[in-house]
C-alpha positions in Angstrom: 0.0 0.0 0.0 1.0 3.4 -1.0 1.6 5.9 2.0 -0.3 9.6 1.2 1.6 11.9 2.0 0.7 15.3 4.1 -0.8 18.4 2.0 1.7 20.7 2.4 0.1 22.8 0.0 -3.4 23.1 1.8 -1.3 23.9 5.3 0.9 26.7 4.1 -2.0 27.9 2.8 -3.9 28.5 5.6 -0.8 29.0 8.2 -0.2 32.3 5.3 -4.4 33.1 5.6 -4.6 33.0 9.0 -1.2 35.4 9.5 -2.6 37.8 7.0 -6.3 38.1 9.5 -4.2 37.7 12.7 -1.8 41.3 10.6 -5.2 43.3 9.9 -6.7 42.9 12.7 -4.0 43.9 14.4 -3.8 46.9 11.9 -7.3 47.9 12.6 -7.1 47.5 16.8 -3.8 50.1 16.7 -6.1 52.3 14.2 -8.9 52.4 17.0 -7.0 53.1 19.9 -6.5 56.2 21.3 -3.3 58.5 21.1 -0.6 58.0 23.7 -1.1 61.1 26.2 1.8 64.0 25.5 3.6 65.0 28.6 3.8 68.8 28.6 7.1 69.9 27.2 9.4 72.2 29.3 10.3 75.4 28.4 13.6 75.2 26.6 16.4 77.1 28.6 17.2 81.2 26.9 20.8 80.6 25.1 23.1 84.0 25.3 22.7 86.7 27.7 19.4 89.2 27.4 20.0 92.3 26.0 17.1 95.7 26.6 15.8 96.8 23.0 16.8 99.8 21.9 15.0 103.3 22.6 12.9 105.0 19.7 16.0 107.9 19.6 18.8 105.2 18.9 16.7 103.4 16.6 15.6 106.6 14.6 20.2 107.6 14.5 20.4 104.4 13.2 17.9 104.3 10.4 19.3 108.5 9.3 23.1 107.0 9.3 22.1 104.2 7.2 19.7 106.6 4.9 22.4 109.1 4.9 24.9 106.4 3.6 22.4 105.2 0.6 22.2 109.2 -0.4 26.1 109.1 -1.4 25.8 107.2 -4.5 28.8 107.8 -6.3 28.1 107.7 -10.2 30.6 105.5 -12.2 33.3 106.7 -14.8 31.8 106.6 -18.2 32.0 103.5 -20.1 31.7 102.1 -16.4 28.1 100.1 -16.4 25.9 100.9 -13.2 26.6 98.6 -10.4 30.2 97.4 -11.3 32.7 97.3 -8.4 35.6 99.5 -9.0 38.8 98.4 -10.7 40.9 96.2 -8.1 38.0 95.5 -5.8 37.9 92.0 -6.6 35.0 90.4 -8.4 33.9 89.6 -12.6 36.1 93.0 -14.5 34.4 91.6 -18.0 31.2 93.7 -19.2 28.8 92.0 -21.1 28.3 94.0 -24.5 24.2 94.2 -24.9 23.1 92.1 -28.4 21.9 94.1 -30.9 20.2 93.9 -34.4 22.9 93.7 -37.1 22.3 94.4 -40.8 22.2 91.9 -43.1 25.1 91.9 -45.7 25.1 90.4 -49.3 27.1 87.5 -49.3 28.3 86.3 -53.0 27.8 82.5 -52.4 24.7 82.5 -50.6 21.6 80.5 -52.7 19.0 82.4 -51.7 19.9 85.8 -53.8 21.3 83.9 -56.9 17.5 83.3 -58.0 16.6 86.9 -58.0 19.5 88.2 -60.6 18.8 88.3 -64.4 22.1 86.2 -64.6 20.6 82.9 -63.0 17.6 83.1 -65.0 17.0 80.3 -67.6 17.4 81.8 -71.2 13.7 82.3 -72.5 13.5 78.7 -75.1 11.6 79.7 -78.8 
């Protein structure tokens, strides 16, 4: 007689089933409970030393120095675009010339005039 052997097959199956109930369930209990309670955070500690703010007068000096500075605008040498440090201050010294239209020039082997002259024209045939 011929020994059957166990379904393997049929076991895995439901040992995998049963796992994947047993992992939503589980799922849906930590979806339905409530949140962990917070503890209330302390007060984090001031870093640096406390300074006063300063007065309306001291504020208003330093807003007329720094006003007074921005009306000294020195106007650059000519040929000198707006903006540009001065020569040996460090930084780009190249100026970027501004594109601009340029005529167009006859050029002798270009193909697109050579159909306009009476010289490429095909001879009139009688």
């Amino acid at each position: 007689m011929k020994r059957r052997s166990p379904p393997y097959a049929l076991i895995s199956l439901l040992v995998v089933g049963l796992c994947v109930i047993l992992g939503f369930g589980l799922m849906q209990l930590r979806a339905n409970m409530p949140p962990p309670e917070q503890t209330p955070q302390e007060q984090p500690e001031a870093v640096g030393e406390e300074r006063e703010a300063p007065s309306k007068e001291e504020l208003a000096a330093q807003i007329q120095s720094k006003a007074g500075a921005a009306d000294q605008v020195q106007v650059p040498p000519k040929g000198v675009p707006p903006g540009a440090l001065p020569p040996g201050a460090g930084g780009s010294t190249i100026f970027l010339v501004k594109p601009r239209m340029e005529k167009p020039k006859v050029d002798e082997s270009s193909t697109a005039s050579q159909w306009y002259t009476d010289v490429s024209r095909k001879p009139d045939q009688k």
